[in-house]
C-alpha positions, 0 to 999 in steps of 0.5 A: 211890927218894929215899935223900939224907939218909935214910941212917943213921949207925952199926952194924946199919942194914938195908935192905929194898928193894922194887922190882917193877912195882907200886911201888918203896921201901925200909925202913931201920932202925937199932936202938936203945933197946930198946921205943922206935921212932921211924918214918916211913912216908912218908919221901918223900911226907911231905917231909922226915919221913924226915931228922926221923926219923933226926935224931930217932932220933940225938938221943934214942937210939931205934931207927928205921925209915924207909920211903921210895918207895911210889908209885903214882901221882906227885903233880901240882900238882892233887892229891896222888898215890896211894901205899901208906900202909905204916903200914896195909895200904891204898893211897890218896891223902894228904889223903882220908878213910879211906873211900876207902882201898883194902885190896890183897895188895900194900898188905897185903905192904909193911904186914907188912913195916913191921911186921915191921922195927918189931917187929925194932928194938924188940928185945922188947915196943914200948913206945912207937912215935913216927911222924911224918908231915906234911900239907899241909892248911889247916886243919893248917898252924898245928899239930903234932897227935898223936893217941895210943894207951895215953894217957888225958886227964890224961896228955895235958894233961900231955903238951901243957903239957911240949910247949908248954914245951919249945916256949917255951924254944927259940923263944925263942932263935930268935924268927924261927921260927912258933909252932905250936900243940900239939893232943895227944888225948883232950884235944883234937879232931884233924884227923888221928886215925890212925883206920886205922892205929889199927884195922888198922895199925901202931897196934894193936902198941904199949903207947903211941903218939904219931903226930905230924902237922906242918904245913909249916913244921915240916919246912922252913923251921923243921925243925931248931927243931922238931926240937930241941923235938920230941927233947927233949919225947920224952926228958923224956916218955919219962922221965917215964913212970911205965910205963918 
């Protein structure tokens, strides 16, 4: 199990660590405002979503939860390994369509644990859920894509324009960095819909949801631009919600 960066500064951190001959992993949470949860279910397999996560959650005050390990199989130059998704109760290889997705008692173990430790940090009604993942795939790598629960098409062009704004303003102090596009549904079509997690996992628990896809760039070479951008659209967003 990948710790490093991943652990949290601050009070009431808790960890919950499986370790069985099935799979070995940890969830780790820190609360933090109330009904908002930052998350990362592939802390370690999504490279660097985890650390975007805690850094995410300190910038913004929300609580978080971080899930690292869950391997079944290790990743190869070939292929991508095959993983517990956490965020669902299934196991599967990263990249694959939904349809290949196993459901197991053991998926279905960890994924109720996950949803449990959400449901604990956002100490009441989970008013917005933010998860980050990231892809690797070609036809992703000059995007960030959010697909989305409780927002309706006008709300995400506005969503989309405060995104690309925000985006302007910082890259504009650090023109080296890639501009990266920003695909927010229903105003757009997605490559990564969190179909699954939206029909039996973790997305069917918040009022809102912003599950948010970055490409490569976005979590290396550029990760601390990006999250800077990605913390200040989610407080102006969070604050502009005439629902919060």
């Amino acid at each position: 199990m990948a710790t490093g960066p991943l652990i949290l500064c601050g009070c009431a951190t808790r960890t919950v660590v499986f370790d069985t001959d099935a799979s070995r992993g940890a969830i780790t949470s820190r609360p933090g405002r109330p009904g908002s949860v930052i998350a990362a279910p592939h802390g370690t397999s999504d490279v660097r979503t985890g650390d975007i996560a805690a850094d995410l959650a300190q910038r913004t005050g929300f609580g978080v939860v971080i899930a690292t390990g869950f391997s079944i199989e290790p990743d190869t130059r070939e292929r991508a390994g095959r993983r517990y998704q956490v965020n669902r109760p299934m196991e599967g290889v990263p990249g694959r369509p939904p349809s290949e997705e196993a459901t197991t008692d053991r998926a279905q173990e960890i994924y109720q644990a996950y949803e449990q430790r959400v449901r604990e940090v956002a100490q009441g009604a989970l008013r917005l859920l933010v998860e980050i993942h990231g892809n690797n795939h070609r036809d992703a790598a000059g995007r960030i894509e959010i697909a989305t629960v409780g927002v309706d098409r006008e709300l995400a062009f506005y969503l989309r324009t405060l995104l690309v704004f925000i985006r302007d303003a910082h890259l504009g102090a650090h023109v080296e960095a890639r501009y990266l596009d920003v695909v927010i549904e229903p105003a757009d079509t997605l490559r990564y819909a969190a179909s699954g997690a939206k029909r039996v996992g973790i997305l069917r628990v918040p009022e809102r949801a912003l599950h948010i896809e970055l490409p490569k760039a976005a979590r290396t070479e550029w990760r601390e631009v990006y999250t800077a951008v990605l913390a200040d659209f989610l407080l102006q967003a969070a604050a502009d919600d005439p629902g919060r």
